[in-house]
Gaussian input, Z-matrix of N, CA and C with variables (Angstrom, degrees):
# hf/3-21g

backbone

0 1
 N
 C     1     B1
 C     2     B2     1     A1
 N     3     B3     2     A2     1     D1
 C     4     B4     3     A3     2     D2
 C     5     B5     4     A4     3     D3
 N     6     B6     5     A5     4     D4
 C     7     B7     6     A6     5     D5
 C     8     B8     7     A7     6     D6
 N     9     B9     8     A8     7     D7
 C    10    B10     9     A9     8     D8
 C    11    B11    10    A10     9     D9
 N    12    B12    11    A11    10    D10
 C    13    B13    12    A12    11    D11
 C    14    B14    13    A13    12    D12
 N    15    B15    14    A14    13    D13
 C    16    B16    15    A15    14    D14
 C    17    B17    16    A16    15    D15
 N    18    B18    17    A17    16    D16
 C    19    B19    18    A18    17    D17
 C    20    B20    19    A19    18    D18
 N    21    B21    20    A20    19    D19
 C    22    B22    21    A21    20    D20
 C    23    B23    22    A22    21    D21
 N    24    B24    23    A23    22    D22
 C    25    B25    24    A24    23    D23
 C    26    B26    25    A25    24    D24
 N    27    B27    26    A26    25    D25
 C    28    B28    27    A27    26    D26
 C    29    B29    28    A28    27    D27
 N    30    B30    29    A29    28    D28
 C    31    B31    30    A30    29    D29
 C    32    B32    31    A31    30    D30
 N    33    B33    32    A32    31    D31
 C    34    B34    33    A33    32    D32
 C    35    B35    34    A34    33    D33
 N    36    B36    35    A35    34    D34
 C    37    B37    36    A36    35    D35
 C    38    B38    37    A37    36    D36
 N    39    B39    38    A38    37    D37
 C    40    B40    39    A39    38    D38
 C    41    B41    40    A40    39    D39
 N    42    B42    41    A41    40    D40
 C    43    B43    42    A42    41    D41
 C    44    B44    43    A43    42    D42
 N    45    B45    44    A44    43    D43
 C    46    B46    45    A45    44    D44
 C    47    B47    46    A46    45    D45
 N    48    B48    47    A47    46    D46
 C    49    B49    48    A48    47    D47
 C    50    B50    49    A49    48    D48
 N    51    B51    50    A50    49    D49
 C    52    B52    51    A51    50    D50
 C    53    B53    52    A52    51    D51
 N    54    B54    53    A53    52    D52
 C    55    B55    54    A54    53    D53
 C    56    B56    55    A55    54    D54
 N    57    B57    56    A56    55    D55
 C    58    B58    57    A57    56    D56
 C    59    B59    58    A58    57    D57
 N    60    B60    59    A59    58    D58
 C    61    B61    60    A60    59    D59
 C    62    B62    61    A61    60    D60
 N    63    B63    62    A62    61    D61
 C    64    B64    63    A63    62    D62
 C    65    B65    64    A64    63    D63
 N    66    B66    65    A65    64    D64
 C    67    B67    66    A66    65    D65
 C    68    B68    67    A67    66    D66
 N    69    B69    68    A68    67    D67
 C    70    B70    69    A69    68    D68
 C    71    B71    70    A70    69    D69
 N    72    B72    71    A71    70    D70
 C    73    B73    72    A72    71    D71
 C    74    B74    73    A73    72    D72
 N    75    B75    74    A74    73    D73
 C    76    B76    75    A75    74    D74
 C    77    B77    76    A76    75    D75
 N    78    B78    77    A77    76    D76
 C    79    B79    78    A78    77    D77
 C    80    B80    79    A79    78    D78
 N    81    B81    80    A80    79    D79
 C    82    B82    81    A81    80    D80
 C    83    B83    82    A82    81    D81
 N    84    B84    83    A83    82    D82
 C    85    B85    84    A84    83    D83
 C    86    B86    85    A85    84    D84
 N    87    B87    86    A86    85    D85
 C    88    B88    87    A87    86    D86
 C    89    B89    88    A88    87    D87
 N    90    B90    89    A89    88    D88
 C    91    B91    90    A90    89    D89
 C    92    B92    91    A91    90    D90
 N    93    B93    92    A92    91    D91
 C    94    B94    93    A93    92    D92
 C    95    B95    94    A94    93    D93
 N    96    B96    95    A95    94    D94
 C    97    B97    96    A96    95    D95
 C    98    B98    97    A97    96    D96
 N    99    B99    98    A98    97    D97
 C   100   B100    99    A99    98    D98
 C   101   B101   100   A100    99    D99
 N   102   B102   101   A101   100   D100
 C   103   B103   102   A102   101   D101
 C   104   B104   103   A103   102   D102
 N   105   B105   104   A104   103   D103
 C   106   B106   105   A105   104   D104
 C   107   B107   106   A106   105   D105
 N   108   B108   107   A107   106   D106
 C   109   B109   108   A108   107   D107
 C   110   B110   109   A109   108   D108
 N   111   B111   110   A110   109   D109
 C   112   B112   111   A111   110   D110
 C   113   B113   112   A112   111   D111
 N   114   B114   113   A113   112   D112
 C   115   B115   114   A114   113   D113
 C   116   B116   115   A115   114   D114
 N   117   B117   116   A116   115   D115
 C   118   B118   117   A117   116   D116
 C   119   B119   118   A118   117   D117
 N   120   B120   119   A119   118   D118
 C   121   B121   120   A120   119   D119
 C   122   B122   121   A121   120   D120
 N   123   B123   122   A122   121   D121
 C   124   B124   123   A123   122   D122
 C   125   B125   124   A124   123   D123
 N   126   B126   125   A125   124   D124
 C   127   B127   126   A126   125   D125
 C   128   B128   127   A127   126   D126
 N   129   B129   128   A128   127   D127
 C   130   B130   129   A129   128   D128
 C   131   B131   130   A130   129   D129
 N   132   B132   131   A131   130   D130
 C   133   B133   132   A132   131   D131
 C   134   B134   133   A133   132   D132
 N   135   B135   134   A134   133   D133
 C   136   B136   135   A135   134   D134
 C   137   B137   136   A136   135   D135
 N   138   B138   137   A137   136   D136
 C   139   B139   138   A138   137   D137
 C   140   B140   139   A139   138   D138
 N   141   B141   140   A140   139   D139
 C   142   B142   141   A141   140   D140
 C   143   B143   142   A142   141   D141
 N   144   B144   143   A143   142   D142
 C   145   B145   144   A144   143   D143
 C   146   B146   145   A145   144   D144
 N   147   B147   146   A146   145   D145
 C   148   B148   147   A147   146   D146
 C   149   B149   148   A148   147   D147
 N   150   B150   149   A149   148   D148
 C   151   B151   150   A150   149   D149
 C   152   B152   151   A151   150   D150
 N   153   B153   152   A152   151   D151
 C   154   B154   153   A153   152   D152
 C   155   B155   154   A154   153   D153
 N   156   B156   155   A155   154   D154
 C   157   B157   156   A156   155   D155
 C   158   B158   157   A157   156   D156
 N   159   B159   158   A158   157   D157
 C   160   B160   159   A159   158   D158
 C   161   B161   160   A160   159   D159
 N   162   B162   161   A161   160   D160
 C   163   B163   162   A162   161   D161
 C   164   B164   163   A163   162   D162
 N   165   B165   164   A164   163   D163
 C   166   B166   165   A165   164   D164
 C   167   B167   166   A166   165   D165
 N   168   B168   167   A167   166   D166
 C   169   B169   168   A168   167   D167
 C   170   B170   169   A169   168   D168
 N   171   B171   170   A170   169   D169
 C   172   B172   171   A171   170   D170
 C   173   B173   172   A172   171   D171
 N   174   B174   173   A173   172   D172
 C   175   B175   174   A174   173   D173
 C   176   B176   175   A175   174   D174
 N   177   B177   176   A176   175   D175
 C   178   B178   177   A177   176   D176
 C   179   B179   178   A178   177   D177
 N   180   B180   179   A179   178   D178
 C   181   B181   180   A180   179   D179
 C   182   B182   181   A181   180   D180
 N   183   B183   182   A182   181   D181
 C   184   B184   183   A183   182   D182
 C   185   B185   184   A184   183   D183
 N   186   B186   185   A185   184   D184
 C   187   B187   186   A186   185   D185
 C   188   B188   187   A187   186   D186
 N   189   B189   188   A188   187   D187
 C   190   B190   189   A189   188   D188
 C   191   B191   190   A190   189   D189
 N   192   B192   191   A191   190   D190
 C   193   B193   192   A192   191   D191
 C   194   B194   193   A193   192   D192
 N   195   B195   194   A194   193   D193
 C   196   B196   195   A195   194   D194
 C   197   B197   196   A196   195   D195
 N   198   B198   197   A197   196   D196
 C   199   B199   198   A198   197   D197
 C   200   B200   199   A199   198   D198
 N   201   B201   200   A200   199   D199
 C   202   B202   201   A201   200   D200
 C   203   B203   202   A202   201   D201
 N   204   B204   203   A203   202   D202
 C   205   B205   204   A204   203   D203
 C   206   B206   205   A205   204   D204
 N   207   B207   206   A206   205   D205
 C   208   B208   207   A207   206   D206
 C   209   B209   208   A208   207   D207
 N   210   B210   209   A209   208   D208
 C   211   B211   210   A210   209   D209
 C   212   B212   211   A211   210   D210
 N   213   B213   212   A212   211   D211
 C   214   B214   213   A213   212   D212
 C   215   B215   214   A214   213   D213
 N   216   B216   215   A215   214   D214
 C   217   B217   216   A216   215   D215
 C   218   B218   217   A217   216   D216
 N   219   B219   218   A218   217   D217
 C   220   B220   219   A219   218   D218
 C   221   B221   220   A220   219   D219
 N   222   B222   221   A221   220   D220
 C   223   B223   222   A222   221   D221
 C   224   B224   223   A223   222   D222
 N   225   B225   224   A224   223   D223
 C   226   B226   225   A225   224   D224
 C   227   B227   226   A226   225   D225
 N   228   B228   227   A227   226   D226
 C   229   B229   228   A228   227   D227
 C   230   B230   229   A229   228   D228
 N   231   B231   230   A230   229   D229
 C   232   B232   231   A231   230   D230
 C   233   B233   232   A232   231   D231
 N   234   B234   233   A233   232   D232
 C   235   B235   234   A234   233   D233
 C   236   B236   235   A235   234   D234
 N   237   B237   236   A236   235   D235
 C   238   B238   237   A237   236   D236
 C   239   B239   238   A238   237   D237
 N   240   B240   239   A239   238   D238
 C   241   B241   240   A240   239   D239
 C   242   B242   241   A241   240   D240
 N   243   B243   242   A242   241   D241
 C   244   B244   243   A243   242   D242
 C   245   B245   244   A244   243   D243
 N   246   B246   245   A245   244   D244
 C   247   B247   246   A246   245   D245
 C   248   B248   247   A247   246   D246
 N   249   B249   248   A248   247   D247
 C   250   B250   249   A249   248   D248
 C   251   B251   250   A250   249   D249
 N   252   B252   251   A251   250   D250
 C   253   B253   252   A252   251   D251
 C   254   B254   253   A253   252   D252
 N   255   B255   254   A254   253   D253
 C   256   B256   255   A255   254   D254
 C   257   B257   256   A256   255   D255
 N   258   B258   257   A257   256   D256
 C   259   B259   258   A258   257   D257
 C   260   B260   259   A259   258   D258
 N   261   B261   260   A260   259   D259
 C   262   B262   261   A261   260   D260
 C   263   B263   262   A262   261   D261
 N   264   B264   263   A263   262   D262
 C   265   B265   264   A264   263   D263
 C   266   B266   265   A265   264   D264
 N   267   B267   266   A266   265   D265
 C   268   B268   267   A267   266   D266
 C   269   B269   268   A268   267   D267
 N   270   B270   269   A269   268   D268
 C   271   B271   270   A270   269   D269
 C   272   B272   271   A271   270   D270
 N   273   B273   272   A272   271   D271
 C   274   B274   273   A273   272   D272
 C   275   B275   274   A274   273   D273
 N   276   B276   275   A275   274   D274
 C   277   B277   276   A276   275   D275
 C   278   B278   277   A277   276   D276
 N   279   B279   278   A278   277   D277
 C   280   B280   279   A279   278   D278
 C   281   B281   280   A280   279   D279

   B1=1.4460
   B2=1.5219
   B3=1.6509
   B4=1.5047
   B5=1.4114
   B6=1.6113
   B7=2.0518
   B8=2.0584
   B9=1.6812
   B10=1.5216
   B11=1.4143
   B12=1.5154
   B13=0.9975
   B14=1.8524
   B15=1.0024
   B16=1.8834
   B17=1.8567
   B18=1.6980
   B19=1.5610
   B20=1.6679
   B21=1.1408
   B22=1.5122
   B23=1.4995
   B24=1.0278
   B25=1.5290
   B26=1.9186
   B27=1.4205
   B28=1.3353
   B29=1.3883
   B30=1.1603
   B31=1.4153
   B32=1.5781
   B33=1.1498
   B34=1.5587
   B35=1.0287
   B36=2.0437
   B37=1.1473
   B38=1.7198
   B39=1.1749
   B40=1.5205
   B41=1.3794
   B42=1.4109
   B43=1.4195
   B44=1.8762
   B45=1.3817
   B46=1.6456
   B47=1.2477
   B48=2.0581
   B49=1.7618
   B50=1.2490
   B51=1.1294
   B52=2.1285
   B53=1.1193
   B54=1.1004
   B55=2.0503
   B56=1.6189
   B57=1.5908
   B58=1.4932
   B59=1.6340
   B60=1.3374
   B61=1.2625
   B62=1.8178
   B63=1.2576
   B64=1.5456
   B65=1.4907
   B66=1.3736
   B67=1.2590
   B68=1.2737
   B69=1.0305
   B70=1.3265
   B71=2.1497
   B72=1.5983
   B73=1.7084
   B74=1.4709
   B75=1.3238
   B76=1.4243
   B77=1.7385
   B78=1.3039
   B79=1.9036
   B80=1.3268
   B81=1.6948
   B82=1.4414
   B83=1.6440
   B84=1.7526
   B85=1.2539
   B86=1.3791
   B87=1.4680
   B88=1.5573
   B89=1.0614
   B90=1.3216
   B91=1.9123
   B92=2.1058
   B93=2.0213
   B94=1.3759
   B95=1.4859
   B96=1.3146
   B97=1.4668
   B98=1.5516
   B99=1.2966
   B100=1.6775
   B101=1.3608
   B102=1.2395
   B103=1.5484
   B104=1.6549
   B105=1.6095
   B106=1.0984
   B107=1.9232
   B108=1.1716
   B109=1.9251
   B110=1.9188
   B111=1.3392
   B112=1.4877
   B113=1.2392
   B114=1.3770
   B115=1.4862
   B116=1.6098
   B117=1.7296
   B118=0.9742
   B119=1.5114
   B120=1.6640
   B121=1.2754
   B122=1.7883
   B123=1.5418
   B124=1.1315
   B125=1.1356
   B126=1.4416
   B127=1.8074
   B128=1.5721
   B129=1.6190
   B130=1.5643
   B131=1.0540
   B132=1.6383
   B133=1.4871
   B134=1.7748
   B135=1.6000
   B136=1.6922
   B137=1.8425
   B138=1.5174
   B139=2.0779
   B140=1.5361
   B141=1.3930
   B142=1.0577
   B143=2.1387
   B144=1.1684
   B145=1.2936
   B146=1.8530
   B147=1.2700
   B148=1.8316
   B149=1.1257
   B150=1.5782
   B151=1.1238
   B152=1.6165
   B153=1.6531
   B154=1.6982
   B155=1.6907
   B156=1.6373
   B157=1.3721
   B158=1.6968
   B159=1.7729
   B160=1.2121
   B161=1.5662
   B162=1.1360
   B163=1.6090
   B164=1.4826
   B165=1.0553
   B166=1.3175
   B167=1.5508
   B168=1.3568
   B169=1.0093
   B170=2.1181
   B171=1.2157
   B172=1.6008
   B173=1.5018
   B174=1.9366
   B175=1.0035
   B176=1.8030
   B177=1.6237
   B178=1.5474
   B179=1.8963
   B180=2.2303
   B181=1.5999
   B182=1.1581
   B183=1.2189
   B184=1.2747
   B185=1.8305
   B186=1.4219
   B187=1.7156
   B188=1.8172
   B189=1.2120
   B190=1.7023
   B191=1.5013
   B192=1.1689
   B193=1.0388
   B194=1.5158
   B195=1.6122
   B196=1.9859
   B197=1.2098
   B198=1.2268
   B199=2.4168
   B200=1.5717
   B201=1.7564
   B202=2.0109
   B203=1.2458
   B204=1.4185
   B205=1.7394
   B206=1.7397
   B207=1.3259
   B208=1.5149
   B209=1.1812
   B210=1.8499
   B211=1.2196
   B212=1.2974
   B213=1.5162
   B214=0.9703
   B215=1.2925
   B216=1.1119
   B217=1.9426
   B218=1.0767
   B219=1.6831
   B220=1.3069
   B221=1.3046
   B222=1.9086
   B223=1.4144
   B224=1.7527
   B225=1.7723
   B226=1.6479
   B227=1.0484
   B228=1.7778
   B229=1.6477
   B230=1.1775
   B231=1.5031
   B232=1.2009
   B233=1.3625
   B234=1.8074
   B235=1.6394
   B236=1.7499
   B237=1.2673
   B238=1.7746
   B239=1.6701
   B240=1.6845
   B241=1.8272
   B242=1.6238
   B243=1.5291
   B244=1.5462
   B245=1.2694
   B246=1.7190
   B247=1.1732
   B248=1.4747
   B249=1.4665
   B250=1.2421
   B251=1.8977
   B252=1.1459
   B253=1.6711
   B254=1.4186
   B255=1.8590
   B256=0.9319
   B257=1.4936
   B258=0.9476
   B259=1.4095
   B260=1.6361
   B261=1.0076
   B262=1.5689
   B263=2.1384
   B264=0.8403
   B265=1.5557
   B266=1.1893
   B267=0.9138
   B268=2.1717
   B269=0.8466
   B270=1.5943
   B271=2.0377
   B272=1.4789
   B273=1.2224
   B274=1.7455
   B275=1.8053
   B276=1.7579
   B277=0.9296
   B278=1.8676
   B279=1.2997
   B280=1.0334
   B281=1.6078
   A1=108.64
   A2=111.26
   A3=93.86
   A4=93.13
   A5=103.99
   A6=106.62
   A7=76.49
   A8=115.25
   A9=107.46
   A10=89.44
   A11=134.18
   A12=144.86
   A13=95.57
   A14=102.04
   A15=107.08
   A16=96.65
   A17=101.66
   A18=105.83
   A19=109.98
   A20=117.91
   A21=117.06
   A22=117.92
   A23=105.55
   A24=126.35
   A25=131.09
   A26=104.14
   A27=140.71
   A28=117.06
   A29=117.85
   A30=143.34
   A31=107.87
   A32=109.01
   A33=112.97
   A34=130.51
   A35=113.50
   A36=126.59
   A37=116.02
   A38=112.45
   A39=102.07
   A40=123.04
   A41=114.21
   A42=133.41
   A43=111.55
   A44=96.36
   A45=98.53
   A46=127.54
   A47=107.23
   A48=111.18
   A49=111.67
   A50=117.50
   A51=115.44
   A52=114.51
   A53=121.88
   A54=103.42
   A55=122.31
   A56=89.03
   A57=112.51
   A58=95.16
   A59=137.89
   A60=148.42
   A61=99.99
   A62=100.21
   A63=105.94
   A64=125.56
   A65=115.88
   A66=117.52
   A67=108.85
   A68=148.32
   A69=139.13
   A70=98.27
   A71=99.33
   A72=90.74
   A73=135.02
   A74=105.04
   A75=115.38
   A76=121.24
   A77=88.86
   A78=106.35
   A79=122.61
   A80=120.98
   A81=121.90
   A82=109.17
   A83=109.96
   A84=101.85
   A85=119.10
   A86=132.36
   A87=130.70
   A88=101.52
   A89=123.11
   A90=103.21
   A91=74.70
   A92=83.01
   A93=74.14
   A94=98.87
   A95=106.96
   A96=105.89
   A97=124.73
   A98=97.58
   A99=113.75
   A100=120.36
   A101=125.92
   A102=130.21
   A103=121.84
   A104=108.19
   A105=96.03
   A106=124.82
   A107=100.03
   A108=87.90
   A109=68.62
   A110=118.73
   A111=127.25
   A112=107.21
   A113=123.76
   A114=141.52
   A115=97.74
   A116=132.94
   A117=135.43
   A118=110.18
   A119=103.41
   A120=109.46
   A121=98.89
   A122=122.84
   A123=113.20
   A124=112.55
   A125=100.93
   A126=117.71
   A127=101.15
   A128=125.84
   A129=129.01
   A130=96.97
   A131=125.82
   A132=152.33
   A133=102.55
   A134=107.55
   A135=92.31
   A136=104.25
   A137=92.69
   A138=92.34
   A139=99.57
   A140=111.67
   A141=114.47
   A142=106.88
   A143=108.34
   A144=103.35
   A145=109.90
   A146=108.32
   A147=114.98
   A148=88.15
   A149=115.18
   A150=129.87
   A151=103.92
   A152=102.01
   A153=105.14
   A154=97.01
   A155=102.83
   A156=91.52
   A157=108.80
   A158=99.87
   A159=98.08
   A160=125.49
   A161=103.13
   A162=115.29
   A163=111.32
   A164=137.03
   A165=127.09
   A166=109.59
   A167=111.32
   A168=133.52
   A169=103.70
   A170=139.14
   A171=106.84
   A172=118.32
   A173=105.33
   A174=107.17
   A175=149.31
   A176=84.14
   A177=81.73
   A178=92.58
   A179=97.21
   A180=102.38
   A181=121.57
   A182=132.07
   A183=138.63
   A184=116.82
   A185=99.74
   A186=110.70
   A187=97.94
   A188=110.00
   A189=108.60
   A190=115.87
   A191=114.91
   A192=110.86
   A193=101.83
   A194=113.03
   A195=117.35
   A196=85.81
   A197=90.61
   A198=103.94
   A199=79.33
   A200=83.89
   A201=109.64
   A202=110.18
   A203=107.36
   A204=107.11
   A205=103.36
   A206=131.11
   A207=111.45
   A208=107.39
   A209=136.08
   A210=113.38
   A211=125.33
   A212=134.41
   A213=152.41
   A214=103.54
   A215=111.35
   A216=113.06
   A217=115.83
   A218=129.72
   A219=131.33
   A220=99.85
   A221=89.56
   A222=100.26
   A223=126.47
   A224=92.79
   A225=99.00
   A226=105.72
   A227=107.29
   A228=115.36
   A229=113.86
   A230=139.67
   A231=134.22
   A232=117.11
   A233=103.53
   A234=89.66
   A235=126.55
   A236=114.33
   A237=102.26
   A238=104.99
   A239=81.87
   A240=89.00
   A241=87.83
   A242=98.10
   A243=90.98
   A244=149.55
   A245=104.41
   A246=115.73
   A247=125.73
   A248=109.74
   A249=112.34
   A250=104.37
   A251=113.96
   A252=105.84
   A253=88.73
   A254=131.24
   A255=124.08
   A256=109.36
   A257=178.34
   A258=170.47
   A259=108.24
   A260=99.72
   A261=122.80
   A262=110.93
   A263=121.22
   A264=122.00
   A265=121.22
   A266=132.99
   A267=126.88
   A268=133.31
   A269=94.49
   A270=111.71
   A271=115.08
   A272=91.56
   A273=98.90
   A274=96.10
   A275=130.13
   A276=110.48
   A277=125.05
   A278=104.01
   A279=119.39
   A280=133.12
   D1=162.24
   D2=-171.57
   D3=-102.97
   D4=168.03
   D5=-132.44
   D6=-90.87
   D7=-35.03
   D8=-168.09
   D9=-50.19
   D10=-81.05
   D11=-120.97
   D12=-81.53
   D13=-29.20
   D14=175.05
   D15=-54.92
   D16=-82.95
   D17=166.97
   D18=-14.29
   D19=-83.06
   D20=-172.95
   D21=-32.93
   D22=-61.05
   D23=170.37
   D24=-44.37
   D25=-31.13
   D26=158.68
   D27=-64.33
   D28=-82.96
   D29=143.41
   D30=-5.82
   D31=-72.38
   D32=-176.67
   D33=-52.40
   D34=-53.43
   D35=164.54
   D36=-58.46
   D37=-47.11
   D38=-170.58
   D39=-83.09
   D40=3.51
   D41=167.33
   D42=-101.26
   D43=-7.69
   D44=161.84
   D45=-85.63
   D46=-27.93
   D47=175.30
   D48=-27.75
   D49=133.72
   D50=161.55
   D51=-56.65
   D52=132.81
   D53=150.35
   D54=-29.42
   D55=-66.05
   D56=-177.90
   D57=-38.05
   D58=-85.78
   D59=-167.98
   D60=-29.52
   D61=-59.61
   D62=-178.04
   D63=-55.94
   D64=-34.15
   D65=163.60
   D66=-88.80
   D67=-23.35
   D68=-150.84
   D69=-91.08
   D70=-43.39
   D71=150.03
   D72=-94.20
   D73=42.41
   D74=-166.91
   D75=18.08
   D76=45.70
   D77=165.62
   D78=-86.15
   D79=113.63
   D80=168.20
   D81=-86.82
   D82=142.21
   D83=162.22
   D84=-106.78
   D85=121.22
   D86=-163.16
   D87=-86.31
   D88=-16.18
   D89=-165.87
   D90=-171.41
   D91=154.19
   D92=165.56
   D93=-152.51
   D94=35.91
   D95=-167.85
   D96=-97.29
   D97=120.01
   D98=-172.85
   D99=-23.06
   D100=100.86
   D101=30.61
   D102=-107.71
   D103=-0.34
   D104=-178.00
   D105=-111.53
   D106=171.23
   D107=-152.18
   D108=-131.33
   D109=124.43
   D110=168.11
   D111=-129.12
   D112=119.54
   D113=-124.27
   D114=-151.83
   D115=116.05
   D116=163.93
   D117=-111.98
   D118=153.39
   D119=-165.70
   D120=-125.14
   D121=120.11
   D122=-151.23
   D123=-126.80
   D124=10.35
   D125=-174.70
   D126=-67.44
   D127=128.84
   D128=170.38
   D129=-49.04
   D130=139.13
   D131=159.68
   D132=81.66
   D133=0.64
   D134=176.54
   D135=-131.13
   D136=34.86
   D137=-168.81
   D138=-72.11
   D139=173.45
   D140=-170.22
   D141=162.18
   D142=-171.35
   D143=-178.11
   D144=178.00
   D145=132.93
   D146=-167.09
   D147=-140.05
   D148=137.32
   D149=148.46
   D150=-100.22
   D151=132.46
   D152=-179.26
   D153=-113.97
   D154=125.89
   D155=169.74
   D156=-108.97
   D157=129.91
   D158=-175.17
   D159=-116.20
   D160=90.92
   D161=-175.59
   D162=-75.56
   D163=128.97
   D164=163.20
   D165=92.60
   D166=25.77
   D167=-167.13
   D168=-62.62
   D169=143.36
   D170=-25.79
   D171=-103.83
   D172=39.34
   D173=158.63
   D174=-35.96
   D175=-62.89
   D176=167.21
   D177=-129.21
   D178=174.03
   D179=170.76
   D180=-32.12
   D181=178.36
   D182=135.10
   D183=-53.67
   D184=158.51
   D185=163.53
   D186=-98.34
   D187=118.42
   D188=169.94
   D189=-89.79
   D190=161.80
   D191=167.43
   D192=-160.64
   D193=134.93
   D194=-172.01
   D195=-86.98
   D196=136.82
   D197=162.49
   D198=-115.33
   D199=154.65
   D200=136.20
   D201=-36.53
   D202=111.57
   D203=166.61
   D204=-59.57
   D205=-18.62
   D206=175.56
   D207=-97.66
   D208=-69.42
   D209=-177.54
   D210=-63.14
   D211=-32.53
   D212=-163.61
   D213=79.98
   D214=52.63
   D215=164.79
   D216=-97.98
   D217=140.21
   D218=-168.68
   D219=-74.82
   D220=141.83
   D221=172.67
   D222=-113.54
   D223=-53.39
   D224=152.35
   D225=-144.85
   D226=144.62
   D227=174.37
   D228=-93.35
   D229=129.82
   D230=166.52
   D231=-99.80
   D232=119.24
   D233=-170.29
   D234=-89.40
   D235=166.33
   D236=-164.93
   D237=-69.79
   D238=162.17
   D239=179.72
   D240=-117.83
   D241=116.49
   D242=157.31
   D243=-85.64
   D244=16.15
   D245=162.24
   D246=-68.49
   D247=14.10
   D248=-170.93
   D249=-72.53
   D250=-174.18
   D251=-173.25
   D252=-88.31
   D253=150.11
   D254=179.29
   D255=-68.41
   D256=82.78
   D257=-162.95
   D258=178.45
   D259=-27.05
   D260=-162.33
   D261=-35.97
   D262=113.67
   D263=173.03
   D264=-97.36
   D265=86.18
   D266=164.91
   D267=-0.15
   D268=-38.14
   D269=-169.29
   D270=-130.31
   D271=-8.98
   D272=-159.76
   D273=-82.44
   D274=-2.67
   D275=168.07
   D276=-93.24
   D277=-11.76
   D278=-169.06
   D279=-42.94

């Protein structure tokens, strides 16, 4: 995919999240800069924290990877399956 038009595409969606949506699953976003989307989850008994790197955006999934919800040190990366359907969005189902 071409990387401007990926960027754009990135960009768009993750500057569309609601607030409302974001608090309402007590989700922080730490960083959101193209290609990567670093995403904390802050709900008691469901914390947690992924950095998704999304290249090729919204060609194929994301690459995940769990950090330390405190330092943000990697913990496990899960790598993409591109058997996913090509169309596929990260966020766009939410």
């Amino acid at each position: 995919m071409n990387e401007a038009a990926s960027k754009a595409l990135f960009t768009a969606a993750v500057e569309s999240l609601p607030e409302e949506l974001l608090t309402l699953r007590d989700w922080t976003i730490n960083s959101k800069d193209y290609p990567v989307l670093d995403v904390s989850f802050v709900k008691e008994g469901h914390k947690g924290r992924v950095k998704m790197r999304c290249d090729d955006w919204d060609e194929l999934p994301p690459s995940i990877v769990f950090l330390d919800p405190v330092t943000g040190a990697d913990l496990l990366a899960v790598a993409r399956d591109p058997a996913f359907e090509p169309h596929w969005r990260c966020l766009g189902q939410l």
